[in-house]
C-alpha positions as CSV (number, residue, x, y, z in Angstrom):
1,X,66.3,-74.7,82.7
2,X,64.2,-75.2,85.8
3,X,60.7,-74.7,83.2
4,X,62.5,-77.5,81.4
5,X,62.8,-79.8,84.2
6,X,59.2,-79.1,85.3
7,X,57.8,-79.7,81.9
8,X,59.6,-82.6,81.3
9,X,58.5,-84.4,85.0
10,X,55.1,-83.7,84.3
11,X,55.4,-85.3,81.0
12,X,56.9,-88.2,82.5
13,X,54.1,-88.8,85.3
14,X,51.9,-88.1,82.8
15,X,52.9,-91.0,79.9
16,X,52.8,-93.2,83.1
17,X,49.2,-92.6,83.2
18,X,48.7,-92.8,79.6
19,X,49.8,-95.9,79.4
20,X,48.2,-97.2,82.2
21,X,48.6,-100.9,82.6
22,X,51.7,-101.0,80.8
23,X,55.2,-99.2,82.2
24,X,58.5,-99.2,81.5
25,X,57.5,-101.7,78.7
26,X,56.0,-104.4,81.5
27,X,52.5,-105.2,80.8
28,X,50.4,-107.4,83.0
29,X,49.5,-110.5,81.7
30,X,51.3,-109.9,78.7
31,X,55.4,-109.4,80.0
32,X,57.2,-112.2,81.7
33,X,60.5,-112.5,84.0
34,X,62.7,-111.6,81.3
35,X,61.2,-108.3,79.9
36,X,61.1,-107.2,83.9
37,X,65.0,-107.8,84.3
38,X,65.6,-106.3,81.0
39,X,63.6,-103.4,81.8
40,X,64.5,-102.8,85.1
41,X,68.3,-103.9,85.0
42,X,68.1,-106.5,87.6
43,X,69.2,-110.4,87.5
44,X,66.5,-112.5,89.0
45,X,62.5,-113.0,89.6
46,X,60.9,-114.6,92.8
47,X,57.9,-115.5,92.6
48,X,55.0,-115.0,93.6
49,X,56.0,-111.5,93.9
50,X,59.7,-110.1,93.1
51,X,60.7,-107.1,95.2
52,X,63.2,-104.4,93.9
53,X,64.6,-100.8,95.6
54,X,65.4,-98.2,92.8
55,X,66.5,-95.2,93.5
56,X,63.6,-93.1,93.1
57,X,60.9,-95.9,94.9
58,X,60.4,-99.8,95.7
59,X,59.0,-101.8,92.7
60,X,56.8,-105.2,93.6
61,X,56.0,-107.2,90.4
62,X,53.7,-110.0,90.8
63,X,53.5,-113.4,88.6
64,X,51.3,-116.0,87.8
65,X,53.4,-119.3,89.8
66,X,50.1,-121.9,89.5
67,X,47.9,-121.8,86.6
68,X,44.4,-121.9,87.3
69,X,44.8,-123.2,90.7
70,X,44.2,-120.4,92.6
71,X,44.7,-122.4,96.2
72,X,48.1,-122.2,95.5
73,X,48.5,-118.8,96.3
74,X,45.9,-116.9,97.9
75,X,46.3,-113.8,95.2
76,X,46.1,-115.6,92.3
77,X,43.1,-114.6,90.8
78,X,42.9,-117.6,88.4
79,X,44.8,-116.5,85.1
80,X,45.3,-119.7,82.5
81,X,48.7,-118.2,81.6
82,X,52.1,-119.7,81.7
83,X,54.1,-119.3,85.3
84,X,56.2,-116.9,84.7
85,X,53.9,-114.1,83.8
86,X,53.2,-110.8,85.0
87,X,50.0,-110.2,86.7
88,X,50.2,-107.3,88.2
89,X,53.3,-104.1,89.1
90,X,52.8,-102.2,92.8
91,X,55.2,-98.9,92.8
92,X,56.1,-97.5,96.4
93,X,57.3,-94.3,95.9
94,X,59.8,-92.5,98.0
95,X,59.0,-89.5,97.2
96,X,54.9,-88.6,97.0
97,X,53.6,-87.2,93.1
98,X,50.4,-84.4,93.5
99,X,47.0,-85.9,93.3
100,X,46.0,-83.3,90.7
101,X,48.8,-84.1,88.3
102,X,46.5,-87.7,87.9
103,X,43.2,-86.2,86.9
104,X,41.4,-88.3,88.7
105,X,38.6,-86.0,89.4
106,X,36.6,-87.2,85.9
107,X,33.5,-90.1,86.2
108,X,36.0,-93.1,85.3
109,X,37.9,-92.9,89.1
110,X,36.3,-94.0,92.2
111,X,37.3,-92.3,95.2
112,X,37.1,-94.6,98.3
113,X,38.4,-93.3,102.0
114,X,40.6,-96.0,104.4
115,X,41.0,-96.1,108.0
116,X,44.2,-94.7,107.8
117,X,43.8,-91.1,108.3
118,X,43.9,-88.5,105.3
119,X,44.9,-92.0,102.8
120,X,42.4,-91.7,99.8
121,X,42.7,-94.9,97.4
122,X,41.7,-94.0,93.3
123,X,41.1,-97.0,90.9
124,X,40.1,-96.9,87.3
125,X,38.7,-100.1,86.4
126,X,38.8,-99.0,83.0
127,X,42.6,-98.6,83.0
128,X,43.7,-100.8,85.6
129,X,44.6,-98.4,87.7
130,X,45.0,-97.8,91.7
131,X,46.2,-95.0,93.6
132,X,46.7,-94.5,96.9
133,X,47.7,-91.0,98.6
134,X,47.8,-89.7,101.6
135,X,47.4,-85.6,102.3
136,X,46.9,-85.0,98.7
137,X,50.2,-86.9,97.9
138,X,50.2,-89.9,95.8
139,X,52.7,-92.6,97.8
140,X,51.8,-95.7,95.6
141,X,50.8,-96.5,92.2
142,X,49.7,-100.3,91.0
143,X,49.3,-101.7,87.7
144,X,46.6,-104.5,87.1
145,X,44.8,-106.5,84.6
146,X,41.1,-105.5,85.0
147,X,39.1,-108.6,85.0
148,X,36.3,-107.2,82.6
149,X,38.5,-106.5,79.9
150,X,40.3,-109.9,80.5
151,X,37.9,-112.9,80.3
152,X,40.0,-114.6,78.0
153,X,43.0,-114.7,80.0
154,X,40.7,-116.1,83.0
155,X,40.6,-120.1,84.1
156,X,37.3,-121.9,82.9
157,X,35.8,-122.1,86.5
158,X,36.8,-118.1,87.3
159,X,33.9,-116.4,86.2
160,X,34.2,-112.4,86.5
161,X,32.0,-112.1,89.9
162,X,33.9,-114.7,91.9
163,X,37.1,-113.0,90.7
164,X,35.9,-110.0,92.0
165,X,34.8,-111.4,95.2
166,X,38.0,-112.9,95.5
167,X,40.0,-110.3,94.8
168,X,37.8,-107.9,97.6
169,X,37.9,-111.4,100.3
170,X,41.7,-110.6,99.8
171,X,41.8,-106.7,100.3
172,X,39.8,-107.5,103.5
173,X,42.5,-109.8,105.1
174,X,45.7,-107.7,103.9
175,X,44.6,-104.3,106.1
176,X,42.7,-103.7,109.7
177,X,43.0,-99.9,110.4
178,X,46.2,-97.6,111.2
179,X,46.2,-94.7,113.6
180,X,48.5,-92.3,115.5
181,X,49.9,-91.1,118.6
182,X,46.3,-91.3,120.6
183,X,45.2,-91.9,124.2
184,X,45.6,-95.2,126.2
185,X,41.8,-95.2,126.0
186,X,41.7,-94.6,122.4
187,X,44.0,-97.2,121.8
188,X,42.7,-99.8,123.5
189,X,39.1,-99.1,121.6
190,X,41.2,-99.1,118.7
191,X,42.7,-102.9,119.6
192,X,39.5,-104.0,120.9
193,X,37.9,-104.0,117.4
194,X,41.4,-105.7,116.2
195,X,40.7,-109.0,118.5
196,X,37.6,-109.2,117.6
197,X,37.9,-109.3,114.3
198,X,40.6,-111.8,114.8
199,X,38.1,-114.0,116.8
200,X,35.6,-113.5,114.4
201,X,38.3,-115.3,110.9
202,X,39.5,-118.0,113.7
203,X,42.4,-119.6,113.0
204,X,42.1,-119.3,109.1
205,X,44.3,-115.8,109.7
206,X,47.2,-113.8,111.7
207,X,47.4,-110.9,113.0
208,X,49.9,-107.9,112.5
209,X,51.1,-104.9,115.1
210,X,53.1,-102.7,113.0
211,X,54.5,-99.7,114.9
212,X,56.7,-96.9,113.5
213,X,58.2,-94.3,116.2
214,X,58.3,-90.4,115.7
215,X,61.2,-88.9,114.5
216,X,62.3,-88.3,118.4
217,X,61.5,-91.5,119.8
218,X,64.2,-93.5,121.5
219,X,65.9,-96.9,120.1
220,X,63.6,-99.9,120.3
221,X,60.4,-97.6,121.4
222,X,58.7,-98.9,118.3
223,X,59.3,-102.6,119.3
224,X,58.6,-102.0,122.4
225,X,55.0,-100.3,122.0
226,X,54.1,-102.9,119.5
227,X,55.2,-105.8,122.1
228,X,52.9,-103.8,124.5
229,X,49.8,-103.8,122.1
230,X,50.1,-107.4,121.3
231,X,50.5,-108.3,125.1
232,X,47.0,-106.1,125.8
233,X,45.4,-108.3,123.1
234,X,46.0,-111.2,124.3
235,X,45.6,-110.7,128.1
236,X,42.6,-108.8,127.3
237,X,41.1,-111.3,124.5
238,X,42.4,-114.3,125.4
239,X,43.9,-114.5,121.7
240,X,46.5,-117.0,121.4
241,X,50.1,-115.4,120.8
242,X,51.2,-116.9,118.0
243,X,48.9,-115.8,116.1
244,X,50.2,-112.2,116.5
245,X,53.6,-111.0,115.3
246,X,55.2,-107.5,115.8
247,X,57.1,-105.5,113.5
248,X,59.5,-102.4,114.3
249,X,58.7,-100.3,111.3
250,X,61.3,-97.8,111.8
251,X,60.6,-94.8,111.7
252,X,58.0,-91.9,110.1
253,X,57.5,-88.1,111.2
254,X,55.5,-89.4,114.0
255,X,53.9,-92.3,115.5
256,X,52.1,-94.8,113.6
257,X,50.7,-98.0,114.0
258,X,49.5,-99.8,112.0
259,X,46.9,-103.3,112.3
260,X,46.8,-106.0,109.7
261,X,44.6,-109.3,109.3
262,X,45.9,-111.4,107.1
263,X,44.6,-114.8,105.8
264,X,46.9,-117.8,106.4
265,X,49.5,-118.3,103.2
266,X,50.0,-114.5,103.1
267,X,53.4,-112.3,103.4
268,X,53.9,-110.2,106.2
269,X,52.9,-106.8,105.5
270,X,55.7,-104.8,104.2
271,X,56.9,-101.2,106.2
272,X,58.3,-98.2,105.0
273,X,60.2,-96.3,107.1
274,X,60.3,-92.4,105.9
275,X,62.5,-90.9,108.4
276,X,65.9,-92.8,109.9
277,X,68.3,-91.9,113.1
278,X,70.9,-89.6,112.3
């Protein structure tokens, strides 16, 4: 019985590869509110981006609100398709799938390395495809409409470069860099590059201190460290407070935090606390 279960998981992860831009019967730029509430059982859409906890993992489906006007939202890559439509499906998962159950060691995967340490991010433009793991464990999976493969579905004035630059403009100003539990020196080497960059993008963006405390820490440490990073960058920088904000992440196996830059118009940067007080 336990083969069975095996065999049938890795069928399962696997037909979600197979079918690549398409899960659960949502396709980007092809499903709209409706087939995402029949498909995953829930009653509403937000939009741009609707946000739903399953059981298993947190589902963020994103939909086109302003046809070809892309200044209405800053990820809207341009899409001459009706509100309403999918563009895109971001998976969080709760509990991490092996890397090597993906194949993604063939030509058609780029491998790129973040700041956050051991996170290794896998994208197949030919599928539309990203993955991001950590340690050898994939945490989250994204669904997306390649823009090669699309050109119809794009707005007169989008032509497939600016897309693209767009689209790499806005993975710039959604993530800074991410470490651990390192030395006050480190740290403030480590927030140093954070206020400059925040000098250097003016008042066009806002900056993020996310912390998340170890699995020991006491309540309100992670507030508390984050309040302490933002009051270093601002004493030390000269950077106006407002345009940092803190955010108690909860909590993970052991310290994290976490530094966004993001452009003006953006979410928050979402957290995902692992571990939680007994």
């Amino acid at each position: 019985m336990r083969l069975i279960m095996i065999v049938a998981f890795v069928l399962l992860a696997s037909a979600d590869i197979c079918s690549a831009q398409e899960w659960r019967g949502i396709k980007p730029l092809h499903s709209t509110c409706e087939d995402v509430k029949r498909s995953l059982g829930v009653d509403h859409c937000e939009y741009p981006r609707s946000t739903y906890p399953l059981e298993d993992e947190i589902v963020e489906v994103s939909f086109v609100t302003c046809p070809c006007a892309s200044i209405c939202y800053g990820e809207n890559p341009g899409w001459k398709l009706p509100p309403d439509t999918v563009t895109g499906i971001r998976r969080e998962l709760r509990k991490g799938l092996p890397v090597a159950e993906f194949e993604v060691d063939h030509d058609k995967w780029t491998k790129t390395y973040t700041d956050f340490i051991g996170q290794v991010t896998y994208s197949n433009e030919e599928l539309g495809l990203r993955l991001s793991a950590v340690d050898g464990s994939v945490l989250s999976i994204t669904y997306y409409a390649p823009f090669d493969k699309n050109n119809q579905f794009l707005c007169p004035k989008c032509s497939v470069p600016q897309a693209r630059n767009a689209d790499k403009a806005l993975s710039r100003s959604s993530w800074f860099r991410a470490y651990g539990d390192v030395t006050h020196d480190n740290e403030k080497t480590r927030l140093d590059k954070f206020a400059s960059e925040l000098k250097e993008r003016a008042a066009n963006s806002q900056g993020y201190i996310v912390v998340y405390a170890g699995c020991r820490a006491q309540k309100g440490e992670a507030k508390a460290h984050a309040e302490q990073a933002k009051e270093y960058v601002v004493k030390a920088h000269g950077i106006d407070s407002q345009r940092i904000k803190t955010i108690d992440g909860g909590q993970r196996a052991g310290m994290l935090i976490e530094l966004h830059i993001r452009a003006l118009g953006l979410p928050p940067p979402r957290s995902f606390s692992s571990r939680y007080p007994q």
